[in-house]
MDAnalysis code that builds the backbone (N, CA, C; Angstrom):
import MDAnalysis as mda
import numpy as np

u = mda.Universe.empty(306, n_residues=102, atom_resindex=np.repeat(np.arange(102), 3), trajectory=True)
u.add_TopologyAttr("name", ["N", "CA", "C"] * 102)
u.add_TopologyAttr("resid", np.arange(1, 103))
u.add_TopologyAttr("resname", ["UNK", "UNK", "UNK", "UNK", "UNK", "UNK", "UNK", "UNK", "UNK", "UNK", "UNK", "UNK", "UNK", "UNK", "UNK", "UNK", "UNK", "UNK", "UNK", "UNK", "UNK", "UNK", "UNK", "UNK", "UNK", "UNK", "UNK", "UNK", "UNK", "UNK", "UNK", "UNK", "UNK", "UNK", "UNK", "UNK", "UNK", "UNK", "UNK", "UNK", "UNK", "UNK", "UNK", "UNK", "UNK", "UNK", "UNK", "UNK", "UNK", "UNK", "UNK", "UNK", "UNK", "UNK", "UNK", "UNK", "UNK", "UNK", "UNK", "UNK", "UNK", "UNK", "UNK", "UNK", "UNK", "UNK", "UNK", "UNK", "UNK", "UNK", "UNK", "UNK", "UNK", "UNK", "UNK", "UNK", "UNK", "UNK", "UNK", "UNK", "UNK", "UNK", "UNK", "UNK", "UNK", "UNK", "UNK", "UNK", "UNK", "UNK", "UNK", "UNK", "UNK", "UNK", "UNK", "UNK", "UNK", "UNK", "UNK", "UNK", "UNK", "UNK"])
u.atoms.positions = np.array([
    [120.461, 138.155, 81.294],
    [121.088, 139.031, 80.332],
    [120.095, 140.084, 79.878],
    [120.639, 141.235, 79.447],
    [119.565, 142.319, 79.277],
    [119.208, 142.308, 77.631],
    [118.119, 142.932, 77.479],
    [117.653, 143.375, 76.149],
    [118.562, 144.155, 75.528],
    [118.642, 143.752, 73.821],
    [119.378, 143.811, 73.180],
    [118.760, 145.098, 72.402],
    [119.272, 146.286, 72.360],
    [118.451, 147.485, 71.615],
    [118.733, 147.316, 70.436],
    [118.121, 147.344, 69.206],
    [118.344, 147.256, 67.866],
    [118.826, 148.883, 67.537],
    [119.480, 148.527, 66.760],
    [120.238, 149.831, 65.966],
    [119.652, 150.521, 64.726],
    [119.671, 151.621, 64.527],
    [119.582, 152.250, 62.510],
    [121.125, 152.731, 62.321],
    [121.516, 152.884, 61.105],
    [122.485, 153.771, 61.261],
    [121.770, 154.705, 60.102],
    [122.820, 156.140, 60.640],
    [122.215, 156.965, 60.796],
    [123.499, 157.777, 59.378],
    [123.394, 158.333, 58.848],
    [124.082, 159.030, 57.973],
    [124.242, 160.837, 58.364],
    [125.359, 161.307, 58.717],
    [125.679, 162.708, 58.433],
    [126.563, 163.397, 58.206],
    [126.045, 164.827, 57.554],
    [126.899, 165.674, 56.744],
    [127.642, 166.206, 57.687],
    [129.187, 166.507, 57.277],
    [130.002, 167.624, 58.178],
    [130.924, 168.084, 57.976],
    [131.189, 169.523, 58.020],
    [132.011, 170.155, 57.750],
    [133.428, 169.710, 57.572],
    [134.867, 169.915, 56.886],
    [135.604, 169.679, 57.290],
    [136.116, 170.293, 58.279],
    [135.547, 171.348, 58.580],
    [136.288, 171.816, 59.859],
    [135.491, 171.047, 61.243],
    [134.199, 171.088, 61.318],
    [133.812, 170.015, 62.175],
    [134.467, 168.353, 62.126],
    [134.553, 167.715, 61.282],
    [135.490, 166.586, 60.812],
    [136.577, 166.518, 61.553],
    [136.985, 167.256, 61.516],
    [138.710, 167.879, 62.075],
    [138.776, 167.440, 63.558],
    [137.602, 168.246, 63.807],
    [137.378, 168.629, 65.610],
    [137.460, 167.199, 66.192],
    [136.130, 166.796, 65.360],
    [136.260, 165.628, 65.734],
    [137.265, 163.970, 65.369],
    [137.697, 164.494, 64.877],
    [139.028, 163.587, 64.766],
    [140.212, 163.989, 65.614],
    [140.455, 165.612, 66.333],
    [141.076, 165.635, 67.044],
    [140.642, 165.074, 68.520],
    [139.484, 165.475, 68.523],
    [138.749, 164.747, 69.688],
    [138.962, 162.854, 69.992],
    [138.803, 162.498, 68.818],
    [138.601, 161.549, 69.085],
    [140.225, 160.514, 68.931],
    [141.452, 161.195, 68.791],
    [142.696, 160.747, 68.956],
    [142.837, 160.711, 70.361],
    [142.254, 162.342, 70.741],
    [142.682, 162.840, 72.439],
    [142.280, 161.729, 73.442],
    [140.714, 161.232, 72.983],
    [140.215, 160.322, 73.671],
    [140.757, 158.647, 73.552],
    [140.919, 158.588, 72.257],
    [141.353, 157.134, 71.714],
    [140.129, 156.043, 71.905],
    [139.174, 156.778, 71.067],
    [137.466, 156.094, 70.691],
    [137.758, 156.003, 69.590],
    [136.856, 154.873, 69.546],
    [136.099, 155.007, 67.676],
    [135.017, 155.781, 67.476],
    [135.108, 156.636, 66.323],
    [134.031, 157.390, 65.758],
    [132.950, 157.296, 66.240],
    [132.654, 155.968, 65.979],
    [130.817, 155.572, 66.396],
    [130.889, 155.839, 67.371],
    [131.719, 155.110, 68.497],
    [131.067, 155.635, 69.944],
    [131.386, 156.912, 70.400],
    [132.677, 157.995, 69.460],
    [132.187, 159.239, 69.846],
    [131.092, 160.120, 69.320],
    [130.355, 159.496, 68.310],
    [129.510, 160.050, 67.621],
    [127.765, 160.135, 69.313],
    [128.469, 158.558, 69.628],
    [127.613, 158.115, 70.326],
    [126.938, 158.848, 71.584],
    [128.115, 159.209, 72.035],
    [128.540, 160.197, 73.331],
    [128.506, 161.522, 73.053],
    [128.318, 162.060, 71.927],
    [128.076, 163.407, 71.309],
    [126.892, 163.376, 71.835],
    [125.535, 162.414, 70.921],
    [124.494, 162.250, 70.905],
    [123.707, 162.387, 72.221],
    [123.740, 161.491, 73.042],
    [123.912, 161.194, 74.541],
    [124.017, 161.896, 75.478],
    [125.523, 163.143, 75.060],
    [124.951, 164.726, 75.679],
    [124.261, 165.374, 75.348],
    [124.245, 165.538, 73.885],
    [123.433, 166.841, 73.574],
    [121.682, 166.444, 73.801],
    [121.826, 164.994, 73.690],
    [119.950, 164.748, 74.550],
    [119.300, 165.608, 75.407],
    [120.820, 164.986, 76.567],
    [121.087, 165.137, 78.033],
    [120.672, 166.997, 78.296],
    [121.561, 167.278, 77.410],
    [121.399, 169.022, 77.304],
    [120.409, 169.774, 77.114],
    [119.841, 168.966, 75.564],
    [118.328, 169.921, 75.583],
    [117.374, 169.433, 76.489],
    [117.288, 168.340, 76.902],
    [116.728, 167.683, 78.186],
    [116.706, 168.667, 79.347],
    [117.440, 168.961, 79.814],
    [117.714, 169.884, 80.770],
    [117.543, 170.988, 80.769],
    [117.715, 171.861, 79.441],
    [117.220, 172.836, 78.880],
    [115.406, 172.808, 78.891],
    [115.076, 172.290, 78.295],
    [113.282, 171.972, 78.120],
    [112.880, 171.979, 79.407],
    [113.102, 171.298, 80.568],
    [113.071, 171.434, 82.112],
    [113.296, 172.625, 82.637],
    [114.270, 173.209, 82.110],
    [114.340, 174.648, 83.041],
    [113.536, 175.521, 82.557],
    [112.968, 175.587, 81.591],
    [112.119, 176.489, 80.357],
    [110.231, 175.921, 81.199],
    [110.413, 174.907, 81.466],
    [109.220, 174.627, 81.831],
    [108.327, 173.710, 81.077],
    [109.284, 173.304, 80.175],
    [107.916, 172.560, 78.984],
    [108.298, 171.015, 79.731],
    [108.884, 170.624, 80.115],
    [109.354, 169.072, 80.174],
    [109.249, 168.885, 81.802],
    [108.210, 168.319, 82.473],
    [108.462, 167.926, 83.884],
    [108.916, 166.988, 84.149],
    [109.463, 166.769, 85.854],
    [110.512, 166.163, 86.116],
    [110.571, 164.342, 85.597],
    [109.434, 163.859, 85.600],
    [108.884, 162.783, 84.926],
    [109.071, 162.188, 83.291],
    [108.452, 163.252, 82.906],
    [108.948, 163.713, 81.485],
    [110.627, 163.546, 80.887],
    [110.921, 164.302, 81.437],
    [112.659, 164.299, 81.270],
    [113.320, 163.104, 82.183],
    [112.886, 162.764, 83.126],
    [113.641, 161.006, 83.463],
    [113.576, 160.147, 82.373],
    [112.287, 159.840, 81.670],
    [111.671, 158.632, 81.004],
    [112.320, 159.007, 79.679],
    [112.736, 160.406, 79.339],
    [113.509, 161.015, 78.040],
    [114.574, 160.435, 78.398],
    [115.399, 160.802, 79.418],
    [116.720, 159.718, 79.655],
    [116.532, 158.929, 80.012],
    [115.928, 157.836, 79.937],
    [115.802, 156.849, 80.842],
    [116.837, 156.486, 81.931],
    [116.229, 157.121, 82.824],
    [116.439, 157.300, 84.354],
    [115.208, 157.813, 85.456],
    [115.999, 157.150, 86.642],
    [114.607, 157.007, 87.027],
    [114.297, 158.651, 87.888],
    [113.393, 159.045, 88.394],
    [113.222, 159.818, 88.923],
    [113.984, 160.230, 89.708],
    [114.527, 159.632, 90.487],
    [115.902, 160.055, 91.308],
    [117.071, 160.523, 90.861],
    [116.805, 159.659, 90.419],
    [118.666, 159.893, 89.192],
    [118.470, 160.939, 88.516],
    [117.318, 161.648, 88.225],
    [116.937, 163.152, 87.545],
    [116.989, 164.047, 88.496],
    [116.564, 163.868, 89.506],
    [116.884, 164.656, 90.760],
    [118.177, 165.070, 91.159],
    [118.796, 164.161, 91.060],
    [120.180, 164.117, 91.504],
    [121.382, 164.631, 90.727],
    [120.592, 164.746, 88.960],
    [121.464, 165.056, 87.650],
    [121.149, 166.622, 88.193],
    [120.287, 167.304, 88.437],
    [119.581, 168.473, 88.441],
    [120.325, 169.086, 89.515],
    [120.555, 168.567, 90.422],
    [121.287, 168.772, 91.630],
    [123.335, 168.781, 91.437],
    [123.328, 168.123, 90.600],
    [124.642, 168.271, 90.030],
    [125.032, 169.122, 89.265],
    [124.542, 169.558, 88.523],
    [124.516, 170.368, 87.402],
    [123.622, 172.202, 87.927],
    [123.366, 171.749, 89.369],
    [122.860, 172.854, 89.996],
    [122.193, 173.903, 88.751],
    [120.678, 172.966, 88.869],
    [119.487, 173.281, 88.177],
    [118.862, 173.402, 89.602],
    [118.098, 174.259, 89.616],
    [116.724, 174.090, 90.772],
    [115.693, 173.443, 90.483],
    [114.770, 172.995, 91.174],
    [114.098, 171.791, 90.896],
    [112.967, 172.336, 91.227],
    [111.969, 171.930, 89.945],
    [110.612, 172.829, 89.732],
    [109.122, 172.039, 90.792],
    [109.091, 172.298, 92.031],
    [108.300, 171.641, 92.393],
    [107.091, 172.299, 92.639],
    [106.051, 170.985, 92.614],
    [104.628, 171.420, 92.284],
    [103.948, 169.765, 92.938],
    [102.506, 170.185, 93.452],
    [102.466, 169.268, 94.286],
    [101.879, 167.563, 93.605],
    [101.940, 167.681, 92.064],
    [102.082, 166.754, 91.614],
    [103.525, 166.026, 91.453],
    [104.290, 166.991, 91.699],
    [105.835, 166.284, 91.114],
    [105.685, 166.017, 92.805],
    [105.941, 166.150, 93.679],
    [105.955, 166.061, 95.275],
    [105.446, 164.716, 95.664],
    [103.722, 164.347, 95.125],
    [102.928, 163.040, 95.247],
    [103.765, 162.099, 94.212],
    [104.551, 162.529, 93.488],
    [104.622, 160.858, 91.997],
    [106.324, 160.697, 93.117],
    [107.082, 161.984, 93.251],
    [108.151, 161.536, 93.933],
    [108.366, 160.824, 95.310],
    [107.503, 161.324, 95.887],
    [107.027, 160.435, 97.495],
    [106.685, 158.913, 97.222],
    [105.817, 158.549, 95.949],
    [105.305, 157.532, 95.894],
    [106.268, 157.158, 94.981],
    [106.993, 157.251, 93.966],
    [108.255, 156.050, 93.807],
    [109.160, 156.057, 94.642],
    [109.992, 156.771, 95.738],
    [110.833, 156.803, 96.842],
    [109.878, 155.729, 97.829],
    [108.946, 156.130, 98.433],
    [108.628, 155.286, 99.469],
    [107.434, 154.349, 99.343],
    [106.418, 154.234, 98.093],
    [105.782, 153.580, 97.910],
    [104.838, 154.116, 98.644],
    [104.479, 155.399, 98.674],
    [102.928, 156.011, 99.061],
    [102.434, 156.357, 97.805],
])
């Protein structure tokens, strides 16, 4: 069985017109709050994640271990989302050597 992540909860302010959105949102979907709060969260990580990467501050390493995912699976998000992929011959040696174990 896997590790159990401990929780905070988290308190925030919001508009009623944001309120709204998200209560229409979250009928459309038929979630509970928390977990659309959850999945809000989760993208917008995902987003500035991806953002910080294309800007240059966050390498490809960097931004896996931010999502926890592994190097591939960042590759492959980047490739989906048709980002180009910033290579340099350190990202080249860490990716060779978790793919094939050189």
């Amino acid at each position: 069985m896997g590790e159990t992540e401990q929780t905070s909860t988290v308190t925030v302010r919001l508009s009623k017109s944001s309120l709204s959105r998200v209560q229409t949102v979250q009928k459309l979907e038929k979630v509970d709050r928390s977990t659309l709060f959850k999945e809000f969260l989760e993208d917008g990580i995902r987003d500035r994640v991806l953002q910080l990467y294309k800007k240059g501050k966050l390498t490809q390493r960097c931004a896996a271990e931010l999502l926890d995912v592994t190097l591939r699976e960042f590759l492959e998000l980047l490739e989906a989302e048709g980002i180009p992929i910033n290579w340099d011959s350190d990202n080249i040696k860490q990716y060779m050597k978790e793919k094939y174990g050189e």
